[in-house]
GUMI-838538 format. One record per residue (C-alpha): residue in three letters; x, y, z. Coordinates in steps of 0.2 Angstrom, whole numbers, plus 2048, in hexadecimal, padded with zeros to 3 digits. Layout:
tormar = ALA | c1 = X | c2 = Y | c3 = Z
...
This chain:
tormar = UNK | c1 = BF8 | c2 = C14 | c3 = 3CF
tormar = UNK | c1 = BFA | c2 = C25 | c3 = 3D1
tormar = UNK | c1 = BF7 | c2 = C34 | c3 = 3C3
tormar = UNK | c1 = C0C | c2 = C38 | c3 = 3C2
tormar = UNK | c1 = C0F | c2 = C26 | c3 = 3C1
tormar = UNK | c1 = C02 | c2 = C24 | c3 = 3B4
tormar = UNK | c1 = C09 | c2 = C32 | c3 = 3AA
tormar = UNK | c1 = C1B | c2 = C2D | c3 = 3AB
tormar = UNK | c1 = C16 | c2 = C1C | c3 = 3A7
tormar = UNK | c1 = C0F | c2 = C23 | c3 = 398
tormar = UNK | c1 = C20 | c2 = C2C | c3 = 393
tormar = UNK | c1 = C2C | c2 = C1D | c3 = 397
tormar = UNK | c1 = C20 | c2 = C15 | c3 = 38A
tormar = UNK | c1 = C23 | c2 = C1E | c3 = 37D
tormar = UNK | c1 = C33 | c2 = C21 | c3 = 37F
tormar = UNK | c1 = C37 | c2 = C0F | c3 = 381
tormar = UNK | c1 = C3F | c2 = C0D | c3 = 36C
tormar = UNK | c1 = C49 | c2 = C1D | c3 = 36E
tormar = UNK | c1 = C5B | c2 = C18 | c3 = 370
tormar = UNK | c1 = C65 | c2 = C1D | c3 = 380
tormar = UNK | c1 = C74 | c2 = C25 | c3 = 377
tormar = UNK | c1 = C65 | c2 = C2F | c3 = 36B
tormar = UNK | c1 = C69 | c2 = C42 | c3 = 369
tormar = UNK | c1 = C62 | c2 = C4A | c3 = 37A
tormar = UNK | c1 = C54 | c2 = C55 | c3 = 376
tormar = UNK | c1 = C58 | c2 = C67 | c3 = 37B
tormar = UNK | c1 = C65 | c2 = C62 | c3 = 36B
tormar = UNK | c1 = C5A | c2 = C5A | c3 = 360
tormar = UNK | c1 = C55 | c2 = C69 | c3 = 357
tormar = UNK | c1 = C5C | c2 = C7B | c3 = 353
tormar = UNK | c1 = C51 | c2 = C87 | c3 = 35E
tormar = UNK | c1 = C58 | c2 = C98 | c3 = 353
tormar = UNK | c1 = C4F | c2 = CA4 | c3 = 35F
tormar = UNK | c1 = C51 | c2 = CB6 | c3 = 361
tormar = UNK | c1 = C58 | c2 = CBC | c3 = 36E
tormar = UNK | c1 = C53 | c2 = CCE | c3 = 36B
tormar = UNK | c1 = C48 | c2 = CD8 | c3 = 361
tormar = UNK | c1 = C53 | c2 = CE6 | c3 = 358
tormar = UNK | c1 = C62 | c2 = CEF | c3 = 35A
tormar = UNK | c1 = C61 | c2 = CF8 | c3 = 366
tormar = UNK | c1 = C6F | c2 = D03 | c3 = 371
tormar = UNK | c1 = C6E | c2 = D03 | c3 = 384
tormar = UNK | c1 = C67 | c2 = D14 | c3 = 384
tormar = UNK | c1 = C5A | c2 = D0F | c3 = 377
tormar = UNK | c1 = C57 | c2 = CFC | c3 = 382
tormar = UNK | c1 = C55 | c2 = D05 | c3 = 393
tormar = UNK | c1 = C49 | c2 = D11 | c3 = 38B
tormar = UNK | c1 = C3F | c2 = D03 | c3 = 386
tormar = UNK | c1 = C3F | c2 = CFD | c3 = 396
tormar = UNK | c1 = C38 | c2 = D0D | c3 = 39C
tormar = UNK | c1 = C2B | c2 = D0E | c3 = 38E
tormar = UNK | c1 = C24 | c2 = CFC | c3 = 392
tormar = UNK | c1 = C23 | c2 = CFE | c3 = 3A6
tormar = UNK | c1 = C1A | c2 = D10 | c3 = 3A0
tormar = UNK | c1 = C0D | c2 = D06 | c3 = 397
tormar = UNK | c1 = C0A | c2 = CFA | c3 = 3A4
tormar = UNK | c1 = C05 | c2 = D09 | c3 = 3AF
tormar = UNK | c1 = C15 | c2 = D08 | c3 = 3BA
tormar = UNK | c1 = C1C | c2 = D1A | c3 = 3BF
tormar = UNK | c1 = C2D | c2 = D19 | c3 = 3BA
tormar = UNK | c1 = C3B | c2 = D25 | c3 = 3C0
tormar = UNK | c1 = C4B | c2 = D28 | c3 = 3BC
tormar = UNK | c1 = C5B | c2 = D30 | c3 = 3C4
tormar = UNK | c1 = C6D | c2 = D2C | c3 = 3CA
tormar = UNK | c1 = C75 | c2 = D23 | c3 = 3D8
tormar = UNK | c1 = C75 | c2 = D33 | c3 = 3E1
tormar = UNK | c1 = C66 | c2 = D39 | c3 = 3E1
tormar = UNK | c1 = C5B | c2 = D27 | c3 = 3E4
tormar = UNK | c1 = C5A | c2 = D2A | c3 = 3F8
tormar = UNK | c1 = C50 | c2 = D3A | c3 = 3F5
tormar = UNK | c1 = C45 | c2 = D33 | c3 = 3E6
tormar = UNK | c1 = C43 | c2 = D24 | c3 = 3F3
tormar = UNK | c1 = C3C | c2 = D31 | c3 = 3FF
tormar = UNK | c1 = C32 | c2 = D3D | c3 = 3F2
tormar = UNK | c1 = C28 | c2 = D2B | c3 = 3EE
tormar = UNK | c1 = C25 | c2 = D26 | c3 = 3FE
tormar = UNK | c1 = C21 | c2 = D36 | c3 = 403
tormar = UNK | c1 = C17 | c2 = D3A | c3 = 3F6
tormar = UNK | c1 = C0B | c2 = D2A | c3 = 3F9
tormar = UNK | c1 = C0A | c2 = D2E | c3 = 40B
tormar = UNK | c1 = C15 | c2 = D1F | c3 = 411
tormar = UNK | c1 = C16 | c2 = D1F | c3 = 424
tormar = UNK | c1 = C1E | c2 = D0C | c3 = 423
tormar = UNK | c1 = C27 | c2 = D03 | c3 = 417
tormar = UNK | c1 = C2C | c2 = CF2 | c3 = 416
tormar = UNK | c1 = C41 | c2 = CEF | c3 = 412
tormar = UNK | c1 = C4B | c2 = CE1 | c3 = 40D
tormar = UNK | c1 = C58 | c2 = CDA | c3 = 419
tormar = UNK | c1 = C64 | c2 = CDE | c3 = 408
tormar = UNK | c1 = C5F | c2 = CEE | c3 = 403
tormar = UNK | c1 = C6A | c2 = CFB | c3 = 404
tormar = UNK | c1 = C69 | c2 = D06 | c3 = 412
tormar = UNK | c1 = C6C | c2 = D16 | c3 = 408
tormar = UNK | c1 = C5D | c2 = D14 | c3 = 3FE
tormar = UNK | c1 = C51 | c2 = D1A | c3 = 40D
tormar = UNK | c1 = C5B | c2 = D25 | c3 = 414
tormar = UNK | c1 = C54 | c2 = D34 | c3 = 411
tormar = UNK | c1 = C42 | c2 = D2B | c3 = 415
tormar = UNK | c1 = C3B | c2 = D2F | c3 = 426
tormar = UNK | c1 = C2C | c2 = D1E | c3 = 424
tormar = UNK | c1 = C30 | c2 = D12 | c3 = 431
tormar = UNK | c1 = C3A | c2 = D05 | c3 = 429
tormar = UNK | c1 = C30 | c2 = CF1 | c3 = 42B
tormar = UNK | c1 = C3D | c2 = CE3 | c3 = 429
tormar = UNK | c1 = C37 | c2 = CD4 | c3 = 41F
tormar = UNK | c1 = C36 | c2 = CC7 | c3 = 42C
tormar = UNK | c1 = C30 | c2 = CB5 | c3 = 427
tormar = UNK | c1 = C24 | c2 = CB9 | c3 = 439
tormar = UNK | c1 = C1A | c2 = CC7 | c3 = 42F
tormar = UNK | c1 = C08 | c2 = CC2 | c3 = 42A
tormar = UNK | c1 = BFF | c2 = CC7 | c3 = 41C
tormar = UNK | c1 = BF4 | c2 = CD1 | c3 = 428
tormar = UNK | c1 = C03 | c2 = CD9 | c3 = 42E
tormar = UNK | c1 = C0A | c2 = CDC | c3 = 41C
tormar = UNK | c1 = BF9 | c2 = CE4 | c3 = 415
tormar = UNK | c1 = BFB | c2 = CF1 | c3 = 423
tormar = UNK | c1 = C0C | c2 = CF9 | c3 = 41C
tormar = UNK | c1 = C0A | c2 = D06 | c3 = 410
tormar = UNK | c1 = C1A | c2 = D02 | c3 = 404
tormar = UNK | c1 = C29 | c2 = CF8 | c3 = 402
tormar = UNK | c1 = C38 | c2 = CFC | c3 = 3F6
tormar = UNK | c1 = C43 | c2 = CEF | c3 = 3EF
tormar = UNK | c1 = C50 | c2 = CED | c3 = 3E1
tormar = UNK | c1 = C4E | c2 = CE1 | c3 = 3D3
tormar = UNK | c1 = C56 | c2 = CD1 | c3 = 3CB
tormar = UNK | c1 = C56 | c2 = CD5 | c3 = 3B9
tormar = UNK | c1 = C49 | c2 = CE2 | c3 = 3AF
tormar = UNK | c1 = C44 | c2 = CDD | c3 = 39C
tormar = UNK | c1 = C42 | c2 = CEC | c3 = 391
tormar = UNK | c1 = C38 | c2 = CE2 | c3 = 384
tormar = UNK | c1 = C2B | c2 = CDE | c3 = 390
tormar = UNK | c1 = C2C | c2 = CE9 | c3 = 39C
tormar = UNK | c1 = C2F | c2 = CDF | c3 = 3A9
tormar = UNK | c1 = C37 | c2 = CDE | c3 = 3B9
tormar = UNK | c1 = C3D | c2 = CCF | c3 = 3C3
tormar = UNK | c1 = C40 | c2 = CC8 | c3 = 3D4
tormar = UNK | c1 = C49 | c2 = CBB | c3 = 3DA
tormar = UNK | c1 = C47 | c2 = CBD | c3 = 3ED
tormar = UNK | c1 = C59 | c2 = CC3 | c3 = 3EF
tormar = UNK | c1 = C5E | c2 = CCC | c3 = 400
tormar = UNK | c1 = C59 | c2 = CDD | c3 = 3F7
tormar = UNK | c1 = C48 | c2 = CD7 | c3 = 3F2
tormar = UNK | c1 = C42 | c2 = CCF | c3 = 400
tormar = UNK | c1 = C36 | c2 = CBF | c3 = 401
tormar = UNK | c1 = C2A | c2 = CC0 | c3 = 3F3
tormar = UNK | c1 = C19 | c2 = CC4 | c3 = 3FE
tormar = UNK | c1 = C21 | c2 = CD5 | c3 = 404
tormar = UNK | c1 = C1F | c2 = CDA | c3 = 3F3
tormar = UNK | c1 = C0E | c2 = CD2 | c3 = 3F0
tormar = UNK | c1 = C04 | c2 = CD9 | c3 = 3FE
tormar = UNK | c1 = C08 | c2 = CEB | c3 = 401
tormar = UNK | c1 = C01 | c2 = CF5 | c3 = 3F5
tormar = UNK | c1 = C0F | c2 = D00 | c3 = 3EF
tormar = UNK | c1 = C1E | c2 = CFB | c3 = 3E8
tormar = UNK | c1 = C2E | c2 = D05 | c3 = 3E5
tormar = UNK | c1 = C38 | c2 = CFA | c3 = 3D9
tormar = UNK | c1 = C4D | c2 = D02 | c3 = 3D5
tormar = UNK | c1 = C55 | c2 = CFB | c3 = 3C7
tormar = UNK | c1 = C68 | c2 = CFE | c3 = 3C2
tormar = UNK | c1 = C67 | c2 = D04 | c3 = 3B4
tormar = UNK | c1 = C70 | c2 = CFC | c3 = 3A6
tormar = UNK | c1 = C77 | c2 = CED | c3 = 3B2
tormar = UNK | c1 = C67 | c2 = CE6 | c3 = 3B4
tormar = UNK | c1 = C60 | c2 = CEC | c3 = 3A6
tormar = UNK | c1 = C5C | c2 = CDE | c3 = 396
tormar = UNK | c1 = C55 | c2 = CDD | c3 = 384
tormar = UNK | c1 = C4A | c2 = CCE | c3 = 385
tormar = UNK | c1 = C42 | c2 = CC0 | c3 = 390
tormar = UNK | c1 = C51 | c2 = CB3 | c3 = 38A
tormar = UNK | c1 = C5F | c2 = CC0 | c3 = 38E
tormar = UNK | c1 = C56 | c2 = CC1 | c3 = 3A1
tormar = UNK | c1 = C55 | c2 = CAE | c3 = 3A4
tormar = UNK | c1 = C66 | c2 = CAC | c3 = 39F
tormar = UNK | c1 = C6A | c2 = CB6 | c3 = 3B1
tormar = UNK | c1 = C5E | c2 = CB1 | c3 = 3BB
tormar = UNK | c1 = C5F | c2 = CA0 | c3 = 3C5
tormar = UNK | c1 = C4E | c2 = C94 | c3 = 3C3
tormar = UNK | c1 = C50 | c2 = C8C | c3 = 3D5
tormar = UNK | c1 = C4D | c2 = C9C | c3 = 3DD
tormar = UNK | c1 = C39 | c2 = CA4 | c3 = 3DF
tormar = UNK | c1 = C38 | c2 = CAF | c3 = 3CF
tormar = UNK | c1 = C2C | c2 = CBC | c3 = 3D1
tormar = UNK | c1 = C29 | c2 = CC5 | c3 = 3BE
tormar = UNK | c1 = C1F | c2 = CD6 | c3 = 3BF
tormar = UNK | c1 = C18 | c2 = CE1 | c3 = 3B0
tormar = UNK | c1 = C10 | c2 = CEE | c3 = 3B8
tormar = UNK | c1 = C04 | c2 = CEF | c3 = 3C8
tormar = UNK | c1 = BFA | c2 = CE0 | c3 = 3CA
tormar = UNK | c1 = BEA | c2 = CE1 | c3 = 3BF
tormar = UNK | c1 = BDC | c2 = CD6 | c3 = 3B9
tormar = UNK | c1 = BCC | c2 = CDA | c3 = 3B1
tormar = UNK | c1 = BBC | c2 = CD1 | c3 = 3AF
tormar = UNK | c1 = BB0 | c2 = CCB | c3 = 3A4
tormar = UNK | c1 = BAC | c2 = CDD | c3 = 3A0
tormar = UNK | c1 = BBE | c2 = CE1 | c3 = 39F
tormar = UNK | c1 = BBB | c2 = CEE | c3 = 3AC
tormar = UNK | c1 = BCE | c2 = CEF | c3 = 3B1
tormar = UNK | c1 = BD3 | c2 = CEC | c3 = 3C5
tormar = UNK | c1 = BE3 | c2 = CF0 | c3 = 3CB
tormar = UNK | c1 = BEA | c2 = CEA | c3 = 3DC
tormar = UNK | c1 = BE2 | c2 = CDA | c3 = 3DD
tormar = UNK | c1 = BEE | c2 = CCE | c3 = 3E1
tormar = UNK | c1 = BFD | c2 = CDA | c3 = 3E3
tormar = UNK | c1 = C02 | c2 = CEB | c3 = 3E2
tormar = UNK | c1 = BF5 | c2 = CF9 | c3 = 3DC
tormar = UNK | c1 = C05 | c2 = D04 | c3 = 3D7
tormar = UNK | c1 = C16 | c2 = CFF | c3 = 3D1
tormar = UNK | c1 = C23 | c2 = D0C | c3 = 3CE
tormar = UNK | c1 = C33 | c2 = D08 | c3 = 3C9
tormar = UNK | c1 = C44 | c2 = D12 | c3 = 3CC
tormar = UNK | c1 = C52 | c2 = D11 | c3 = 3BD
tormar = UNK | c1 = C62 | c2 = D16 | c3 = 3C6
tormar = UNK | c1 = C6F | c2 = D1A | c3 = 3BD
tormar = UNK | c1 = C80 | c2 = D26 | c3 = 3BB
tormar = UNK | c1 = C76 | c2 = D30 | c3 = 3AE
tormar = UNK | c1 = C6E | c2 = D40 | c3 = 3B1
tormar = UNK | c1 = C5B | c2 = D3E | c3 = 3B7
tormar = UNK | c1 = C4D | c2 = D3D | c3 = 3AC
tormar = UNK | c1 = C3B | c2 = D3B | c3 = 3B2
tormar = UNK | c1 = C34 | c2 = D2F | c3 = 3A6
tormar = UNK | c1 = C1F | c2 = D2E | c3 = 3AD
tormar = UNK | c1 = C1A | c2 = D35 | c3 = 3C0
């Protein structure tokens, strides 16, 4: 017998006096949850956001739909980007004004090859304000998960307030849980023992993110 069938034998067992018609349990009790902390407005929510990517040492920028090709650029240029890996979804509009040679992401590319491009930009799922948070779902603008996993700068644009929510609950209510969910709060980080803090160890060394929006540009941390 193996481990599972030792395990579900276990459950079958002691679920064997509970009656087949009994209350099924994601309705058996009252989960009152919050599904945000405060009141907040969608200024005050996005500036949250902002804040909370900020204190997880991203670089966030912000500016309107017409000026992201050249904020694109600035960053890459700025970082000294001569390749940049691109999602087959990602709009061509965003690089533009970019002269790094553009990598597609191709299922063919090895890690090897990966490590040896200098950025790769990508839009977003959903981003949590409470948390900070920004998540991928592998769509046709973000690419497979490993292209933003191995090089080690990451230009993240979020549209800013449609993919913009309050909380963790709020974000799972859009997102689908077949699909490979990648949750990021900053550039990758661990410490040890000593609590000596290392960054880039098994993912980006820097995150920025880009809030795109019809509002006029504010430069939040650079």
């Amino acid at each position: 017998m193996s481990s599972r069938e030792r395990i579900l034998g276990r459950v079958e067992r002691a679920l064997a006096d509970v009656p087949k018609d009994d209350t099924p349990y994601d309705q058996a009790f009252e989960r009152g949850y919050l599904r945000e902390h405060g009141d907040r407005s969608v200024e005050q929510t996005v500036d949250l956001l902002a804040e909370n990517l900020a204190d997880y040492r991203a670089l966030v920028h912000r500016c309107t739909e017409g000026e992201l090709a050249a904020v694109v650029a600035g960053l890459l240029a700025e970082r000294g980007s001569k390749t940049v890996v691109v999602p087959p979804g990602l709009e061509p509009a965003w690089l533009a004004a970019s002269d790094a040679e553009q990598v597609a992401d191709r299922a063919e590319s090895t890690p090897a090859e990966l490590d040896r491009v200098d950025s790769v930009v990508t839009a977003c799922a959903v981003a949590v304000a409470e948390t900070g948070t920004i998540v991928l779902d592998g769509g046709p603008d973000q690419g497979r998960r490993r292209i933003t996993l191995v090089p080690d700068h990451h230009i993240c644009v979020v549209r800013v307030p449609d993919q913009v929510v309050s909380s963790v609950p709020q974000a799972l209510q859009r997102l689908d849980p077949a699909r490979p969910l990648t949750w990021i709060s900053g550039p990758s980080a661990t410490s040890d023992i000593e609590l000596d803090r290392v960054e880039g160890v098994h993912g980006p060394r820097t995150l920025e993110v880009v809030l795109v929006s019809g509002q006029a540009s504010v430069e939040v941390n650079s």
